[in-house]
C-alpha positions in Angstrom: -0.7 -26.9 9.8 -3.1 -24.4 9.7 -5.3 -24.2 12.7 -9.0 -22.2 13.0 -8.6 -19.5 15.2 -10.7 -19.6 18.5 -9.3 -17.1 21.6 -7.4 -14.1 20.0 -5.9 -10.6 21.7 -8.5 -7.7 22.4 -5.2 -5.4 23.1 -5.7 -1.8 21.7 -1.3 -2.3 21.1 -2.5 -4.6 18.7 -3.6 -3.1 16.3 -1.4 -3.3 12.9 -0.5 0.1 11.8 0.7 -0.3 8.3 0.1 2.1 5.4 -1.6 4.8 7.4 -1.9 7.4 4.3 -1.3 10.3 6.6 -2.7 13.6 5.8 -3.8 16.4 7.7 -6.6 16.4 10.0 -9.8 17.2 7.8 -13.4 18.6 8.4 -15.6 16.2 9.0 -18.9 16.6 7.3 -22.3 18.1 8.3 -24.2 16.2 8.8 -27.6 17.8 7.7 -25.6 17.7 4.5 -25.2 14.9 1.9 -22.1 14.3 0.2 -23.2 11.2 -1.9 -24.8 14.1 -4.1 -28.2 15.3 -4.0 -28.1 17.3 -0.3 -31.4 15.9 0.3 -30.5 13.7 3.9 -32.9 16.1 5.2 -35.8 14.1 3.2 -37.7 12.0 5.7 -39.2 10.5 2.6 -36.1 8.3 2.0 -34.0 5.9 4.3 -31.0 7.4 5.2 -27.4 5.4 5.2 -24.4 6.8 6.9 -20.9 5.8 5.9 -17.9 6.6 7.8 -14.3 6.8 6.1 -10.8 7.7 7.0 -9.9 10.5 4.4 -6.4 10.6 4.2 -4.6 9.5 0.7 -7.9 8.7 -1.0 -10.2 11.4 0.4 -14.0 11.1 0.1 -14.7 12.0 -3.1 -14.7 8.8 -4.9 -17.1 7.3 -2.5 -19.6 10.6 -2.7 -19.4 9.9 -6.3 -20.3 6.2 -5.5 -22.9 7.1 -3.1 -24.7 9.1 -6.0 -24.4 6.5 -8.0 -26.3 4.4 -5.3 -29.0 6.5 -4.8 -29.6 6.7 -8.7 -30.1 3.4 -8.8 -32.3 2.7 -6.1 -34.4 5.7 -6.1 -37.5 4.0 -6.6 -37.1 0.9 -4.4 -38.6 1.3 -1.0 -36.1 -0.1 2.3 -38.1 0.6 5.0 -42.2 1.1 5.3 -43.4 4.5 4.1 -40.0 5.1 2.2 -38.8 5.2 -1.0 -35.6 5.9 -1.8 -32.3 6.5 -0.1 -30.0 8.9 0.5 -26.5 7.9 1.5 -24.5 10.4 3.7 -20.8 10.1 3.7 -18.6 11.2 6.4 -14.9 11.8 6.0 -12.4 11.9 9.5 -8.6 11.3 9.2 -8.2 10.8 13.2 -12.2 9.5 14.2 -12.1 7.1 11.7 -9.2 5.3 11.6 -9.2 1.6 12.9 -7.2 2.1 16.1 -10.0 5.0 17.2 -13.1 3.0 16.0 -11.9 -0.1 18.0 -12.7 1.8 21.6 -15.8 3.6 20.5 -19.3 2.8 19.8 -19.8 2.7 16.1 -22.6 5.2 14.6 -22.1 5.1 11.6 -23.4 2.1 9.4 -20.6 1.5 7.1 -16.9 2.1 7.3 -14.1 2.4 4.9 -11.0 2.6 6.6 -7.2 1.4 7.4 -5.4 0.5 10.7 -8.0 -2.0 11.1 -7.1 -5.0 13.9 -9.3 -7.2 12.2 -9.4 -10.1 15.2 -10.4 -7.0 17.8 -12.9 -6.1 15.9 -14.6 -9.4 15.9 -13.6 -10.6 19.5 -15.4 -6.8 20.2 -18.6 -8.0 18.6 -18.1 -4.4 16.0 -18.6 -5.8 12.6 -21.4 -7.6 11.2 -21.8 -10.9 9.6 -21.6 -10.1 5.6 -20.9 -13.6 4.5 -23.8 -13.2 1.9 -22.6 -10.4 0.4 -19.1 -11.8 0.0 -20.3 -15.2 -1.5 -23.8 -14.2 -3.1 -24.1 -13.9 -6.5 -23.6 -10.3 -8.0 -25.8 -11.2 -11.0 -28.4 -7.8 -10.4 -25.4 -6.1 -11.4 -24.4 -8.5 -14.5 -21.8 -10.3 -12.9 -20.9 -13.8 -13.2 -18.2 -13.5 -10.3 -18.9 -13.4 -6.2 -16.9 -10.7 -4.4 -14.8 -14.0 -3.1 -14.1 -14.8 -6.6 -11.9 -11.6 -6.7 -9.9 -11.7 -3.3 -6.3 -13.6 -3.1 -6.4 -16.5 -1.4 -4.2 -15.3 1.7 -7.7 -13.0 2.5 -9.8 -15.6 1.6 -8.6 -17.6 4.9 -7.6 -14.8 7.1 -11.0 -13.4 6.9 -12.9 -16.1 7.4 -9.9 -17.8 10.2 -12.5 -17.4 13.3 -16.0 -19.0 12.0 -15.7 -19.5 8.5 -17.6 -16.4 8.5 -17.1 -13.1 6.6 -17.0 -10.0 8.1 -15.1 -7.2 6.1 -13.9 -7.0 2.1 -10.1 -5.5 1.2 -10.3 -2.2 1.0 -7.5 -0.6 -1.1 -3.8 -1.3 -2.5 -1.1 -0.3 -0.3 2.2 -0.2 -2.8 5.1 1.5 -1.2 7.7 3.1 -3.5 9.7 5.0 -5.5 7.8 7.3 -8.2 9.5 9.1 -11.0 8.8 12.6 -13.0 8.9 11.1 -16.6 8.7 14.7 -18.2 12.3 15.0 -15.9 13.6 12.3 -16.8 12.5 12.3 -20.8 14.1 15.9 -21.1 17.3 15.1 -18.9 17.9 11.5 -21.0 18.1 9.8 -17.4 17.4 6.4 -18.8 20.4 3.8 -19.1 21.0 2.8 -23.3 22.2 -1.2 -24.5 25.5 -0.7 -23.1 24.2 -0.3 -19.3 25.0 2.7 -18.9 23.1 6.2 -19.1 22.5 7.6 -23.0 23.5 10.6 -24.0 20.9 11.7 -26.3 17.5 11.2 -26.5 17.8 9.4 -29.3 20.2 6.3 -28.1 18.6 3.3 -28.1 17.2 2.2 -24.6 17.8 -0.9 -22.7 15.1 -3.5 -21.9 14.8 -2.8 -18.4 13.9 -5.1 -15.6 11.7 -7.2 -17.0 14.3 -8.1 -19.9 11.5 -7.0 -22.7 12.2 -4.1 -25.4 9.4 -2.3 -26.4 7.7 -2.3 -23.0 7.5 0.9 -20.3 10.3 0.2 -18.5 12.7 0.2 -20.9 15.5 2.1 -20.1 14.9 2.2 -16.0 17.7 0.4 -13.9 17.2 -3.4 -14.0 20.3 -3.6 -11.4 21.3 -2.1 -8.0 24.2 -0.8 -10.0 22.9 0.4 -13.3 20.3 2.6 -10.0 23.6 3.7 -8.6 24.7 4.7 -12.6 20.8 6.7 -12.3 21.6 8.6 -9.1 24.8 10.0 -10.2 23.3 11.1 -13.4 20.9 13.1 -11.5 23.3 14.6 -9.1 25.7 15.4 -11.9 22.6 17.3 -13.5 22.4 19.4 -10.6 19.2 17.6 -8.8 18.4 15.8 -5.5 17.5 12.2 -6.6 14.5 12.0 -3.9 12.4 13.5 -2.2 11.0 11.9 1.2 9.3 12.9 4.4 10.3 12.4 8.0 7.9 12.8 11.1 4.8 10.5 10.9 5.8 9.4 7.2 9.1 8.4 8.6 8.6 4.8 7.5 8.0 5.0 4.0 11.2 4.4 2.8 11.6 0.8 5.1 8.2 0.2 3.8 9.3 0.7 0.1 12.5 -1.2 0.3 10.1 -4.1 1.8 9.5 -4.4 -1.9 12.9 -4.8 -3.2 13.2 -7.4 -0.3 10.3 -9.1 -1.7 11.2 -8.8 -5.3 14.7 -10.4 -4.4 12.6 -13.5 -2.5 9.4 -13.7 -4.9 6.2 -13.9 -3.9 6.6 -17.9 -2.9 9.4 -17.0 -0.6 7.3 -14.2 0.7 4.6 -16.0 2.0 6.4 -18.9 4.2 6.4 -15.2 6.3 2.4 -16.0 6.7 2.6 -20.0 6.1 5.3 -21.0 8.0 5.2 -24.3 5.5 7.8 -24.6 3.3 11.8 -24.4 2.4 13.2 -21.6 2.6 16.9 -20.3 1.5 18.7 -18.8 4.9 21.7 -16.6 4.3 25.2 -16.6 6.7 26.8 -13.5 6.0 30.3 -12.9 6.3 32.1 -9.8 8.0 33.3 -9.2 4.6 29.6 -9.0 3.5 29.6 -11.9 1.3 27.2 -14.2 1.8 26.3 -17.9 1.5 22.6 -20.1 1.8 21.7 -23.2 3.5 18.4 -24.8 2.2 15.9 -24.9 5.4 13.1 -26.4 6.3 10.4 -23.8 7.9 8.2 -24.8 10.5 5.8 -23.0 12.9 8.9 -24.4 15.1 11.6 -22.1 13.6 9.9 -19.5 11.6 12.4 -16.7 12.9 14.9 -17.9 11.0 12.7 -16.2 7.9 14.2 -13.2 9.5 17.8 -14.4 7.6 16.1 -14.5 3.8 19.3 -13.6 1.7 16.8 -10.8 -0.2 16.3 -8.9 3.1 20.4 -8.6 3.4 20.8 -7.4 -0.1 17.7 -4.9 0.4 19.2 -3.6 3.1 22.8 -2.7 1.2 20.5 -1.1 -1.4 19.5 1.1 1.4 22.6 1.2 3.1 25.1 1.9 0.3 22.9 2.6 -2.7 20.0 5.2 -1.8 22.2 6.5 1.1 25.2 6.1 -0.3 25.4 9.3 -1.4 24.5 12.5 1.1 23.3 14.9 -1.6 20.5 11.7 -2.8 18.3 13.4 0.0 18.0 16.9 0.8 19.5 17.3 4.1 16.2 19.2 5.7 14.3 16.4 4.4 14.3 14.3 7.6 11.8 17.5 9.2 9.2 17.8 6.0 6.0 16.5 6.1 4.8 13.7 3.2 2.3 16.4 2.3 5.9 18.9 1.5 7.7 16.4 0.2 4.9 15.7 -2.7 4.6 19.6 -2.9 8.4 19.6 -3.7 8.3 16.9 -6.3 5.6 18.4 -8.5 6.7 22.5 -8.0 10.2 21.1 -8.9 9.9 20.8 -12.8 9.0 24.3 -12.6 12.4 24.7 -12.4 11.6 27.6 -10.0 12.6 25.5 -7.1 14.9 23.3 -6.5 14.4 20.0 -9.1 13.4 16.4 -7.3 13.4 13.4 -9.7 11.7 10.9 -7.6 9.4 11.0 -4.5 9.2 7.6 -2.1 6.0 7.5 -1.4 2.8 5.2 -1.2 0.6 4.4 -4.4 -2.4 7.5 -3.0 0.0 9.8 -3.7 -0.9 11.6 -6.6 -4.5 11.6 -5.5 -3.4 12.8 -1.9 -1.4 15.5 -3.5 -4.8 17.0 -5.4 -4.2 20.1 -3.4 -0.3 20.2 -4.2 -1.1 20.2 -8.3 -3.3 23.0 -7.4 -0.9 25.1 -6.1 1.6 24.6 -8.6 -0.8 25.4 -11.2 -2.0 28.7 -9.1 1.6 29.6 -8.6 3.8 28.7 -11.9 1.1 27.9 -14.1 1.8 23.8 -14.9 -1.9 22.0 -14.6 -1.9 18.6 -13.4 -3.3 17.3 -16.8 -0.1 18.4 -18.5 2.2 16.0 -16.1 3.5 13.0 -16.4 4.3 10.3 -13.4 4.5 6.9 -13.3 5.8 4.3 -10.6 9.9 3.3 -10.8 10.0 -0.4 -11.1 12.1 -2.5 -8.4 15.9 -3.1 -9.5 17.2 -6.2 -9.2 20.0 -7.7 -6.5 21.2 -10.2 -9.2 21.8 -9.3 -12.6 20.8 -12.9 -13.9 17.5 -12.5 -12.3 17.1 -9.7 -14.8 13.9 -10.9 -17.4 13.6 -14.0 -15.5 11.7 -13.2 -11.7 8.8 -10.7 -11.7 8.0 -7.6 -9.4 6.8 -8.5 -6.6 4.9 -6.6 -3.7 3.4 -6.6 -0.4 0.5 -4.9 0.1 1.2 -3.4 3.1 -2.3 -1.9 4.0 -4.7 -3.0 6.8 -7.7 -1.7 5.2 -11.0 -3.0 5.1 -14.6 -1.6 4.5 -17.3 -3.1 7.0 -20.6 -3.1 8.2 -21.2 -1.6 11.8 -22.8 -4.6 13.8 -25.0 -1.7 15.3 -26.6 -1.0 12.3 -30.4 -0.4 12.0 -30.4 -0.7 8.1 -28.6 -4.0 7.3 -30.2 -5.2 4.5 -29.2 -2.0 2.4 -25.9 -1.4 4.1 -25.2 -5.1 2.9 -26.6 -3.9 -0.3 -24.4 -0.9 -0.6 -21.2 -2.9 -0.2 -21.6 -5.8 -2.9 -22.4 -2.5 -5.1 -19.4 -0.7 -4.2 -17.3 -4.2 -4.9 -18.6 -4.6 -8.1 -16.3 -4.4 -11.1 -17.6 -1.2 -12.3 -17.2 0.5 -8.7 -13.8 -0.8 -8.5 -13.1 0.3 -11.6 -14.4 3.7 -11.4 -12.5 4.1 -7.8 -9.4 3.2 -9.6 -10.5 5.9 -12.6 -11.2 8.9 -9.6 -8.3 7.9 -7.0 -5.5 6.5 -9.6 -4.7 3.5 -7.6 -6.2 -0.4 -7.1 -8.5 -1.5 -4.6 -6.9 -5.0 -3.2 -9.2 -7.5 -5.6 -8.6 -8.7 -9.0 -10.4 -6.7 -11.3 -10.1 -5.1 -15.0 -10.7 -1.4 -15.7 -13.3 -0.6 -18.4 -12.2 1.1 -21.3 -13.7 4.3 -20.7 -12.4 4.5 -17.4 -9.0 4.1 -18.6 -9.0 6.6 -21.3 -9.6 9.0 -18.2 -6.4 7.7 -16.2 -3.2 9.5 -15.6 0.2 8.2 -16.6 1.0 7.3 -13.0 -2.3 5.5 -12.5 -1.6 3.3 -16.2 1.6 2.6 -14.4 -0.3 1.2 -11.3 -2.7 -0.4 -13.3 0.4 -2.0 -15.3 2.0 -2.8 -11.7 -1.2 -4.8 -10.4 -1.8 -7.0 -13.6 2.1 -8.1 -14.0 3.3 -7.9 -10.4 3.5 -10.8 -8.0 1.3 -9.8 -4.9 1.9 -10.6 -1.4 -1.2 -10.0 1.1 0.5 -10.3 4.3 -2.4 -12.1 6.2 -2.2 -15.5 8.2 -4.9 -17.8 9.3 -2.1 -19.2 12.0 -2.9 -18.8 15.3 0.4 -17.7 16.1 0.3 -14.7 13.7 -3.3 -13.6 14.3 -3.1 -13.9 18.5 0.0 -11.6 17.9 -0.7 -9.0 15.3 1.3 -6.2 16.5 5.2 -8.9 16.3 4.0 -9.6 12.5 3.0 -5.9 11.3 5.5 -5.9 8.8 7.2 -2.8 10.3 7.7 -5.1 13.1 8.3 -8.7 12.2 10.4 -7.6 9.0 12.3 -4.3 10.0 12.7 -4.6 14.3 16.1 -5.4 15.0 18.4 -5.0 18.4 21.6 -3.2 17.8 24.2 -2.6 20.4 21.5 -3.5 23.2 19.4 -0.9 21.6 16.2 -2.0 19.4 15.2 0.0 16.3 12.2 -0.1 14.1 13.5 1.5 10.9 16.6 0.7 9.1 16.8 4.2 7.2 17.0 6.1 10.0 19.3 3.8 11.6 21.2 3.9 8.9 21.1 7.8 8.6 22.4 8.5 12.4 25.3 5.7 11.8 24.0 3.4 14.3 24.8 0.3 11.9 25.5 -1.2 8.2 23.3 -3.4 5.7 25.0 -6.1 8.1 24.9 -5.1 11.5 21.2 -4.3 11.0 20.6 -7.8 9.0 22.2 -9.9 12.2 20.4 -7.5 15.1 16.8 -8.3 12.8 17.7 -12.2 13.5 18.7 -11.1 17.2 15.3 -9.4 17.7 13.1 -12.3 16.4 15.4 -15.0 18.3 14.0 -18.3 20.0 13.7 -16.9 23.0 11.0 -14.1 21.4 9.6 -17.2 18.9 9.0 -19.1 21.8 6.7 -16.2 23.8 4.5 -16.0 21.0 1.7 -18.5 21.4 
C-alpha cells in the first residue's frame, strides 16, 4: 500500500550520499563577477539572480552558458519596478554546495543545482520552495507541448510529491555507474570477441552480435557473457595492459556502485523496483556451499521486504566481482587502491600514448569525461593527442545467463540524489521559478547533454545540431538512456523515506555482516580476503534480517 508521507527524519545521518561526483575543492566565484556571461552583476539597472551549484563532475560551465542564454532572452522584460533585465550570477562550490552542507545552513543563494540532497530534510526544514507550477505549468512560451512532469519517471513523480502532493525540486542529472572503454585501444588491439565467442584475430573477422543479440549495432563484438568478459580480460593482459583503471580513497565505491548495474541488469528493471514498491513477487535464491543456486517464487510485502536482499542477480553480480573482475591480480594495478578518480581518469586517457603504461577501461561514473576536461588537457600539453581526436564510449553490461542474451535489456539505477531547487528564502521567486522551467526545457536539456556529455534524469530527445557536436562517449550515453531500462531508486513508502540513510543503495543493497564484522563495500571486502561472492551474499541477508526490518518504521 502506498501511504502519504506525514512525520519524516530531520537527521543530518540521513542524508543519502550516492553518486557524489568527487573532485577537488574549487574556487568559488566572485561575486562582483558574472559567470552567466556578460560580467555586468554590477548593473543596478537589472535584477540580479544567484544560483548555487556543486561543481564537481559537471562543473559550471554548462549552466553559465545557460544563464547567458537566460539573460538573452529576457533582456527586455522588467522583474522588479525600475528594472529591466537580469543578470544571472552563478556560483560553483564542491564542499559549500553539496546537499549534506546546505541542509545546516541558511540558504543565500536563490537557486541550487546539486547532489547529496536528503530531499524529506529539506522540506521538514522549511528550505525549498513550493514550484508545483513550474513542474505542472504548461511550457508553451518556449513551444512546448509537454509539462516538466510529463518528462519525469513515474518513481519521481510520487516520491516528490509523497508529503503534500506538492512539488518542490526537478531531477537534476543521470547518475550511471560503470565500466568505460578506449575504443581507439580496443579497435587497434582487435579486443572484440568474433561468431565463434571467442576474441578475433584480425580486424577483419567478423564480430559477434553482442549483448543485445543484434548484428550491425554498436555493441557488436563486446562480451554478452560473464565468460566471453573473462575471454576480454585475458586478451588484454596477454597484450601487455592492465584491464582497469579505478580509484580508491573517496571514489572507493565506484566499483560496488557499477556492479549495482549488472545486479540490476540480471533482475530487470520490474524486479528492481519491488526494492522501492515492496508490492509484488519476487524470485529469492538459496545458495548452496557449492555456489549453486536455486529460487523460490515469493510474495513481497512491506512485511518481508528484506528478503529482496536474496535476489539471485545480486549473487551472480557479486561472483562477477568476486571471480571475474578480481579474478585476476594484474586486472587492477596494484597502487590503484591509493589514486585518486581524478588519477585514475588521468591514467586512462595518457595511456594510449603509449608513453605510460596502457589502461583499457576506467570504472567510473557517466561525468567522467566531462570531469576529466583538465586530464585531456594535459595529455594534449604533454604527448600531443587532443581530446577531439579520441574515442570512448560506455562498455555495455554482460550477462549472468547466456540465454538472456538478445532477450532482457540493460538496465540501470540511477544512483544520484540530485536535484535543482528554489531556496524558500528567495526574494525573486517569480523569475527563479522562471529560470527553472527554462533550464528544464527540451532545448536546455539538450544543450546540457551537448556541453557535459551525459543525461539530465528526464526523458528528453537531443536536437540534431546538438548531436553533431557530441563525443563518441556521449552518443554512447545517449544510446544507453533511449534503450536502457531505468531504475530511479525513489519510494513514496513511509518506511523508505522516514529511513533514507538503510535504503541508500550503498546501504540497503551492498551492507552486509561478515564474521561479526559489517562492511559496506564488496570490492574491498573482496580485495583484503575477508569473504567470497557467497559469504558476502548470505552476511547482505544477515545485515537486513527481521530483526533490522522490524526497527524501521
Amino acid at each position: 500500500m502506498k501511504t502519504k508521507l506525514f512525520a519524516f527524519s530531520t537527521l543530518v545521518s540521513s542524508v543519502v550520499l550516492l553518486t557524489g561526483c568527487i573532485s577537488p575543492a574549487s574556487t568559488p566565484v566572485n561575486d562582483s563577477t558574472n559567470s552567466g556571461g556578460n560580467n555586468a552583476s554590477a548593473d543596478a539597472s537589472k535584477t540580479l539572480l544567484t544560483i548555487g551549484t556543486f561543481d564537481g563532475g559537471f562543473g559550471t560551465q554548462w549552466l553559465s552558458n545557460a544563464a547567458k542564454r537566460f539573460e538573452e532572452k529576457y533582456a527586455d522584460q522588467s522583474f522588479e519596478a525600475g528594472k529591466k533585465g537580469v543578470v544571472v550570477r552563478v556560483d560553483g562550490q564542491k564542499d559549500a554546495y553539496s546537499g549534506a552542507q546546505l541542509l545546516n545552513k541558511t540558504l543565500e543563494r536563490d537557486i541550487y543545482f546539486t547532489e547529496q540532497v536528503s530531499y524529506f530534510d529539506f522540506l521538514n526544514r522549511g528550505k525549498m520552495a513550493d514550484i508545483s507550477d513550474v513542474v505542472t505549468g504548461s511550457l508553451s512560451d518556449f513551444g512546448e507541448s509537454k509539462t516538466i512532469e510529463d518528462k519525469m519517471d513515474p518513481a519521481f513523480k510520487s516520491y516528490l510529491t509523497a508529503k503534500d502532493n506538492k512539488y518542490y525540486a526537478v531531477p537534476f542529472y543521470d547518475g550511471f555507474l560503470g565500466i568505460v572503454y578506449d575504443k581507439d585501444l580496443f579497435d587497434q588491439e582487435s579486443f572484440y570477441l568474433g561468431m565463434d565467442g571467442n576474441i578475433i584475430s584480425d580486424k577483419d573477422q567478423e564480430k559477434s552480435s553482442g549483448p543485445d543479440g543484434v548484428k550491425g549495432t554498436s555493441d557488436d563484438g563486446l562480451p554478452a557473457t560473464y565468460t566471453e568478459f573473462n575471454q576480454l580480460l585475458k586478451a588484454i593482459r596477454s597484450a601487455g595492459m592492465t584491464p582497469f583503471s579505478y580509484a580508491g580513497g573517496d571514489a572507493s565505491q565506484y566499483p560496488e556502485r557499477a556492479i549495482l548495474n549488472f545486479f540490476a541488469t540480471n533482475e530487470g528493471k520490474d524486479a528492481m523496483n519491488l526494492n522501492y514498491t515492496l508490492n509484488g513477487t519476487a524470485k529469492i535464491a538459496n545458495v548452496a556451499e557449492d555456489g549453486t543456486f536455486t529460487t523460490t517464487d515469493t510474495t513481497i510485502t512491506e512485511d518481508n521486504g528484506y528478503l529482496l536482499q536474496k535476489m539471485p542477480g545480486k549473487y551472480q553480480a557479486l561472483q562477477f566481482m568476486k571471480d571475474i573482475m578480481l579474478g585476476d591480480a594484474s586486472n587492477f594495478d596494484i597502487n590503484a587502491g591509493s589514486v585518486s578518480h581524478m588519477n585514475a581518469q588521468t591514467n586512462f586517457i595518457a595511456g594510449y600514448s603509449k608513453k605510460r603504461d596502457q589502461y583499457a577501461m576506467l570504472i567510473d561514473g557517466s561525468w567522467w569525461e566531462n570531469e576529466a576536461s583538465g586530464a585531456f588537457a594535459s595529455v594534449e600539453r604533454l604527448y600531443g593527442v587532443k581530446k577531439i581526436d579520441r574515442h570512448f564510449a560506455w562498455m555495455p553490461i554482460p550477462f549472468a545467463d547466456p540465454a538472456s542474451v538478445g532477450q532482457k535489456k540493460q538496465t540501470y539505477v540511477s544512483q544520484n540524489s540530485s536535484f535543482g531547487f528554489v531556496s524558500a528564502n528567495t526574494a525573486h521567486l517569480d523569475l527563479a521559478k522562471l529560470f527553472m522551467k527554462f533550464t528544464n526545457t527540451d532545448a536546455e536539456l539538450s544543450a546540457f547533454t551537448a556541453e557535459t556529455s551525459t543525461t539530465r534524469a528526464l526523458n528528453y530527445e537531443v536536437t540534431a545540431s546538438d548531436q553533431a557536436n557530441l563525443t563518441s562517449f556521449a552518443k554512447s550515453i545517449c544510446e544507453l538512456k533511449k534503450t536502457a531500462d531505468i531504475v530511479y531508486p525513489y519510494s513514496s513508502l513511509v518506511k523508505q523515506i522516514n529511513h533514507p540513510s538503510d535504503f541508500s543503495c550503498d546501504t540497503w543493497y551492498w551492507a552486509a555482516t561478515i564474521n561479526h564484522t559489517d562492511y559496506t563495500n564488496p570490492f574491498l571486502a573482496f580485495q583484503e580476503n575477508k569473504a567470497d561472492a557467497r559469504s558476502y551474499f548470505l552476511g547482505s541477508a544477515d545485515y537486513h534480517g527481521a530483526s533490522f526490518w522490524s526497527n524501521l518504521k
